[in-house]
DRENSEDREN-888393 format. One record per residue (C-alpha): residue in one letter; x, y, z. Coordinates in steps of 0.1 Angstrom, whole numbers, plus 5000, padded with zeros to 4 digits. Each point is the difference from the previous one (the first is absolute). Last residue first. Layout:
# DRENSEDREN-888393
   type     px     py     pz
      A      X      Y      Z
...
This chain:
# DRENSEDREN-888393
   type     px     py     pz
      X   9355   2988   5583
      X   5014   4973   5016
      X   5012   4976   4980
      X   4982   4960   4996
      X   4983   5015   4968
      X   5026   5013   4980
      X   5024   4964   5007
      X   4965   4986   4989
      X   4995   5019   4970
      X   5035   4995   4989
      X   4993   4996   4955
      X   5037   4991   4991
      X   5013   5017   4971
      X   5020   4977   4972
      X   4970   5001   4976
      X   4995   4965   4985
      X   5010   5003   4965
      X   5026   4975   5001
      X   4976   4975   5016
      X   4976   5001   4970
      X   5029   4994   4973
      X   5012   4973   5018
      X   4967   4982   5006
      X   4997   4998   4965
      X   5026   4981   4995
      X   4990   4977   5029
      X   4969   4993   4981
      X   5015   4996   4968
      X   5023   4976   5014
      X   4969   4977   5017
      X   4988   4999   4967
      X   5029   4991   4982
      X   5010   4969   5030
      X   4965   4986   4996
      X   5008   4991   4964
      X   5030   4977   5010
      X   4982   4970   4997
      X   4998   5012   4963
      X   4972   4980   4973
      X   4990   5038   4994
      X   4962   4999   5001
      X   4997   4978   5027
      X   5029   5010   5023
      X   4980   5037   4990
      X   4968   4984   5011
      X   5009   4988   5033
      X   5023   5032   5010
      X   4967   5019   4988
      X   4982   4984   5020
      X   5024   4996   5034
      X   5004   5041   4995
      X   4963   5008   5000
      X   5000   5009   5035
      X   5033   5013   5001
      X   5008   5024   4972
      X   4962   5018   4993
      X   4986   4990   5034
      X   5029   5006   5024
      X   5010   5039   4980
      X   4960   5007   5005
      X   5004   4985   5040
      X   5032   5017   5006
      X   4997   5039   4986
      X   4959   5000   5012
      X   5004   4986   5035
      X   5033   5025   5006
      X   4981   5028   4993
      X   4972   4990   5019
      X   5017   4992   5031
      X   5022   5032   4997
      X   4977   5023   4991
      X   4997   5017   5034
      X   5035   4988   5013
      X   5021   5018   4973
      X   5007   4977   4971
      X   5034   4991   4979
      X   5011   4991   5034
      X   4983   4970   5002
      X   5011   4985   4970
      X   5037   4999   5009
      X   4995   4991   5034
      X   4983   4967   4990
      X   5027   4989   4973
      X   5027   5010   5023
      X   5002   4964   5004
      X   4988   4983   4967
      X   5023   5015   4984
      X   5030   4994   5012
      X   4990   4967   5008
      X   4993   4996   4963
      X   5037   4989   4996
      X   4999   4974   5029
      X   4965   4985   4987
      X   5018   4999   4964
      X   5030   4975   5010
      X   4981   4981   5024
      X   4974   4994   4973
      X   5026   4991   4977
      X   5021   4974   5021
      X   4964   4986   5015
      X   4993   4992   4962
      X   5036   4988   4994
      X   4998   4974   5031
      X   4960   4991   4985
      X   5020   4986   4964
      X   4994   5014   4967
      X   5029   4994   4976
      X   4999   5034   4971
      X   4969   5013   5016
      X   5016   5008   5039
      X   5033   5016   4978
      X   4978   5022   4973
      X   4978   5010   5030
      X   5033   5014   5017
      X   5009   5015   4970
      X   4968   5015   4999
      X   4995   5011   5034
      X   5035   5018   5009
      X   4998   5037   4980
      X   4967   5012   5013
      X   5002   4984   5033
      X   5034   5023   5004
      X   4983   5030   4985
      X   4972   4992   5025
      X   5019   5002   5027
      X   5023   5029   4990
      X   4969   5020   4998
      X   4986   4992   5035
      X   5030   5003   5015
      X   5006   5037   4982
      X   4965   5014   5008
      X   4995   4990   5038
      X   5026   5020   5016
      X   5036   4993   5014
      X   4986   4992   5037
      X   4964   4993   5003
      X   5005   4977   4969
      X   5023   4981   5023
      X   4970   4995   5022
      X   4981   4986   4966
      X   5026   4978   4991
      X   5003   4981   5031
      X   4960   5002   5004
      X   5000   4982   4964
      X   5033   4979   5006
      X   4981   4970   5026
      X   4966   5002   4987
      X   5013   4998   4963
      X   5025   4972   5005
      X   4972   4976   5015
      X   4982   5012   4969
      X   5025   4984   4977
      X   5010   4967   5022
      X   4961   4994   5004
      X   4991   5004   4960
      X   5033   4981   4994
      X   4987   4969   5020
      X   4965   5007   4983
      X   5014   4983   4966
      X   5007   4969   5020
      X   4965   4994   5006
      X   4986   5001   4962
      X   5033   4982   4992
      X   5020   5012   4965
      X   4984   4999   4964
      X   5018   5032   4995
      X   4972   5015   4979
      X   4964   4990   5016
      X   5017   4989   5033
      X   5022   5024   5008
      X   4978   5031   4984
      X   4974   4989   5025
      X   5021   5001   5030
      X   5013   5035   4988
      X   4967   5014   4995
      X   4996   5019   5034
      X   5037   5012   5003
      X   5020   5010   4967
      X   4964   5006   4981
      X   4977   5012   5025
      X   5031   5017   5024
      X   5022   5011   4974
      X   4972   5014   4980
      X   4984   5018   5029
      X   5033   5021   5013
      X   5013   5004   4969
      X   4967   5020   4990
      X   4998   5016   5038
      X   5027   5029   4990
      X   4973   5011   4966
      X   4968   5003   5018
      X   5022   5020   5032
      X   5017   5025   4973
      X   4964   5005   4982
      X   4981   5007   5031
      X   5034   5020   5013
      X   4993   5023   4963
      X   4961   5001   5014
      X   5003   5014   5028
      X   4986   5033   5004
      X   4970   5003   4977
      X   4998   4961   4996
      X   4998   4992   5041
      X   4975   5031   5006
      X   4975   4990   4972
      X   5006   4963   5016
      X   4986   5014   5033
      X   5016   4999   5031
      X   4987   5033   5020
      X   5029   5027   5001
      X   5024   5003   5034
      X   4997   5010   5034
      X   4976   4979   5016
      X   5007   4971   4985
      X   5037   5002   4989
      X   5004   4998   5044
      X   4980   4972   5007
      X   5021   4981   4967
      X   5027   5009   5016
      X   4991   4994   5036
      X   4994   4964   4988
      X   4969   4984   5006
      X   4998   4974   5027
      X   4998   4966   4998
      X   4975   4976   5020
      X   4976   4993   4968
      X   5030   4988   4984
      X   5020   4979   5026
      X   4964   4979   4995
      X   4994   4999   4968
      X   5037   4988   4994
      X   4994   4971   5023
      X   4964   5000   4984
      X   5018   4993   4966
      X   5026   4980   5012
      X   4986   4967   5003
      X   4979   4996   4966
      X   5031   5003   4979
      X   5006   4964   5018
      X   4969   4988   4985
      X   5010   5017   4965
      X   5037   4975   5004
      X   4975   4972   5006
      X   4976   4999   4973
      X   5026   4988   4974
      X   5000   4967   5021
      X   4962   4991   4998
      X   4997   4976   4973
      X   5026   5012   4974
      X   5022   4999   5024
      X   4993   4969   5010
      X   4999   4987   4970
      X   5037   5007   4995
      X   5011   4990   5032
      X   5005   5022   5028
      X   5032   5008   5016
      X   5024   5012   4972
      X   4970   5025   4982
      X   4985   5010   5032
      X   5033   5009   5020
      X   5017   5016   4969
      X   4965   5023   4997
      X   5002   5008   5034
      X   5039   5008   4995
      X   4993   5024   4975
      X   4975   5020   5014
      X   5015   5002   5029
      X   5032   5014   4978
      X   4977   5023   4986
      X   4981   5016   5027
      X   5037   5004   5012
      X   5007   5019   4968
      X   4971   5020   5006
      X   5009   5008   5032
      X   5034   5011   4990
      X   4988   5021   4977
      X   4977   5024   5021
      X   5024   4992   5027
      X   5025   5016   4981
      X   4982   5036   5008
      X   5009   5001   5035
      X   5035   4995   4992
      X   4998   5027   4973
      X   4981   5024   5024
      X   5028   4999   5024
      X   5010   5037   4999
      X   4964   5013   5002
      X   4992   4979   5027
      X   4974   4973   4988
      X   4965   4999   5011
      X   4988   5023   4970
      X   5021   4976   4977
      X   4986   4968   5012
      X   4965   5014   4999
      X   5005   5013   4968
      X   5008   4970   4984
      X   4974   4979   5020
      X   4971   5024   4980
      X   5020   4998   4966
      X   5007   4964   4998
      X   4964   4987   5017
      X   4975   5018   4981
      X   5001   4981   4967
      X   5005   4969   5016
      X   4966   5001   5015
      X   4985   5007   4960
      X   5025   4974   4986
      X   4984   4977   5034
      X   4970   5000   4986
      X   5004   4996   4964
      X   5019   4968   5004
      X   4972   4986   5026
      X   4975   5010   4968
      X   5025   4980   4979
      X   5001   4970   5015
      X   4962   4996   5005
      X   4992   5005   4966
      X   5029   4975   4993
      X   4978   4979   5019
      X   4967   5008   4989
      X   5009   4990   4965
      X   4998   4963   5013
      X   4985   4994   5037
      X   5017   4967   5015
      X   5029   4996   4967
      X   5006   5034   5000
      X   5012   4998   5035
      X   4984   5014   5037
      X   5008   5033   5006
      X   5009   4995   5040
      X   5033   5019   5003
      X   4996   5025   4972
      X   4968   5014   5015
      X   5021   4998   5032
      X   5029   5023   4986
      X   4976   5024   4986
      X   4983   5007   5034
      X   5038   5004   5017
      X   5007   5029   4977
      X   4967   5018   5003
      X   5011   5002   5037
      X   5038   5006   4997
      X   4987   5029   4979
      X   4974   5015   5024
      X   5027   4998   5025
      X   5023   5019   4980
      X   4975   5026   4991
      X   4989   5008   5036
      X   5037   5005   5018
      X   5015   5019   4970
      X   4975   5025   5002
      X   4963   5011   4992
      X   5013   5025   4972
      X   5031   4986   4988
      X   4994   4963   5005
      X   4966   5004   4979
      X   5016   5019   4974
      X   5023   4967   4997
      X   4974   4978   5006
      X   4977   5011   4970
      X   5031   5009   4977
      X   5018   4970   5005
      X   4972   4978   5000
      X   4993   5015   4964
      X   5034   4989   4992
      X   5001   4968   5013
      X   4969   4989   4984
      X   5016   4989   4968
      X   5028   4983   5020
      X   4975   4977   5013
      X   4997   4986   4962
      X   5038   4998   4997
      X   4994   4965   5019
      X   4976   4990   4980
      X   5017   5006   4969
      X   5029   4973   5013
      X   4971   4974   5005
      X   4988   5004   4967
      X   5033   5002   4985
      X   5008   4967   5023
      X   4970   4984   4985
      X   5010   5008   4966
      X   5031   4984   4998
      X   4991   4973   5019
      X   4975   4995   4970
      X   4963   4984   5002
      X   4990   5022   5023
      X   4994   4998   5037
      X   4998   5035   5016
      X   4991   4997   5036
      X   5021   4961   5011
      X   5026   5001   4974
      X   5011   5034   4999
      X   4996   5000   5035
      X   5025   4977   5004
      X   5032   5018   4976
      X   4988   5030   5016
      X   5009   4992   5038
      X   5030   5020   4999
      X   4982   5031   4989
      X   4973   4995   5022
      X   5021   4995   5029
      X   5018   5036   4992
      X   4968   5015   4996
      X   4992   4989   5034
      X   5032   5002   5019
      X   5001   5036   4984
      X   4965   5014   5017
      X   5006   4984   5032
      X   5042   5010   5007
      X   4987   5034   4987
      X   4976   5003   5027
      X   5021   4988   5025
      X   5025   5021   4993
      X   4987   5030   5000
      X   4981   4995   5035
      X   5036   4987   5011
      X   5018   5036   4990
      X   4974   5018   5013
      X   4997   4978   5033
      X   5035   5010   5003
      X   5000   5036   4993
      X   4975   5005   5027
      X   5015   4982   5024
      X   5034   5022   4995
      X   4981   5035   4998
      X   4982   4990   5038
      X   5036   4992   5011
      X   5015   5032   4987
      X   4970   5016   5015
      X   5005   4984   5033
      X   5035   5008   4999
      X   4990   5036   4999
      X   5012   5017   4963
């Protein structure tokens, strides 16, 4: 290869990787900042004469966009892998940005009354069918970009920019909450962390529109089958099953361990709204910094065996640990837990994007991948903070979230074992000469 080439391949795989990321970084700030922000929405969309039943309300509106997920998934992701990576993700980031906004300016249910949580969950179902699209779509682009033998560094920024939508996420909402007062907050405060959403999405846009498709994906076109879902289940359905069941732990640890954390700190451990977010930022700031660790070491004993060990490890630590935080809660033993379980699911979370790509050749990739994360997201994550609520509820256990998020890493287990060991290399078959 020229140096030109190798430059031309270089500059290319960069604005892949940031065109991923700032997609991702978009779509998980926001749900992340909704999640955080629950405890004030409840009250100013969904007033009821229970706190209880507000924050269900509230909690049930946030699983509501993970309804749509799964037919965004399907729309998008056949979308990505017929018109391209390139046309898909920008239509995404687009839809995604419009949601935001309608969230931004809703006005309360005190100014309009049913029209606001009307208003609420119409953004909600918005940016589930945008979100739908974006996991599978910037997965394949980071993979197709990647060289073959780095495509487990590649892949961890699919995590890591999640977990760095996260951490902003976080410490907006710990800016907001400690600087403003609590009327202001209620006022206009809550609207700020949306605002900010605002920002990137015609950043994002932007780098979007200007990226080019990858040779991979150029390549599947013209040789390869048309993506149809007939042509995804006849062929792939056992890796449809294998990449549903791997992204359960993934979702439940991130709505429930993530997401509704700050709630479950102040409903059940009666510690600091604001404090509670400290371990939020020290978690994820773990996850950005291990997950492209972890996925480049991936690249080099396999993806299979770190990725089980992980979740074993998870599997086996979270209760006790949740027995310890429960028994004297205090914020230094919350950030000791979510330290402890943000560095075991690193080794997850990196290979995490590698992993599921290559269950899929490039023609079905997009929509394969769409339709394993975004059905496993809506039935384990999206309505994950609900049924957390009403199982605390129902049981009278702080500790109930701690048996959900165990089933779910259980399960992950099982579907991780069966992965198939081969490798699908059509881009190291596509980049030979003939």
């Amino acid at each position: 290869m020229s140096t030109a080439s190798r430059r031309a391949s270089r500059s290319l795989n960069t604005r892949a990787v940031t065109a991923a990321v700032i997609g991702n970084a978009l779509e998980w700030y926001d749900f992340t900042v909704f999640g955080f922000l629950t405890v004030v929405i409840a009250e100013l969309f969904f007033p009821t004469s229970s706190d209880y039943s507000s924050i269900l309300l509230t909690t049930a509106s946030f699983g509501v966009a993970f309804v749509m997920r799964p037919v965004g998934g399907i729309v998008l992701g056949l979308y990505a892998d017929r018109a391209g990576r390139k046309a898909a993700l920008s239509l995404v980031i687009a839809l995604m940005t419009l949601g935001i906004l309608l969230l931004a300016i809703a006005p309360p249910y005190s100014a309009i009354g049913i029209g606001a949580p009307i208003a609420i969950v119409i953004g909600r179902l918005l940016q589930g069918f945008s979100a739908g699209g974006e996991f599978g779509s910037s997965t394949a682009l980071l993979i197709e970009a990647a060289p073959f033998s780095k495509r487990g560094f590649y892949g961890s920024w699919q995590m890591a920019s999640q977990a760095a939508a996260l951490l902003l996420g976080a410490i907006v909402g710990a800016l907001v909450t400690r600087g403003l007062s609590p009327e202001a907050l209620r006022s206009w405060g809550w609207r700020v962390p949306f605002i900010i959403g605002l920002v990137i999405g015609p950043i994002g846009y932007y780098i979007r529109r200007h990226l080019a498709d990858s040779e991979a994906f150029l390549h599947a076109k013209q040789t390869a089958r048309r993506a149809t879902l007939g042509e995804l289940f006849a062929h792939h359905s056992r890796d449809v099953l294998c990449g549903l069941g791997s992204v359960i732990a993934l979702t439940v640890s991130i709505y429930v361990l993530i997401s509704y954390l700050p709630t479950f700190a102040v409903t059940q451990l009666k510690l600091p709204y604001a404090d509670s977010l400290t371990a939020v930022i020290v978690g994820n700031l773990l996850l950005v910094v291990l997950s492209p660790v972890m996925g480049a070491w991936s690249d080099r004993i396999g993806r299979k065996g770190i990725s089980l060990w992980s979740l074993i490890l998870t599997l086996v630590l979270i209760y006790p640990l949740f027995v310890w935080l429960e028994a004297a809660p205090s914020v230094s033993k919350l950030i000791v837990v979510q330290a402890i379980l943000s560095i075991t699911l690193s080794g997850y979370y990196g290979p995490f994007g590698a992993l599921m790509a290559e269950l899929f050749p490039a023609n079905v990739r997009s929509i394969g991948l769409s339709l394993a994360y975004n059905f496993a997201v809506m039935l384990f994550g999206g309505c994950g903070q609900f049924i957390v609520t009403w199982l605390i509820k129902t049981t009278g256990s702080p500790l109930a979230p701690t048996y959900y998020v165990m089933c779910g890493l259980a399960l992950s287990i099982v579907a991780v074992a069966c992965v198939p060991a081969q490798r699908h290399a059509d881009l190291d078959a596509m980049r030979k000469p003939a």
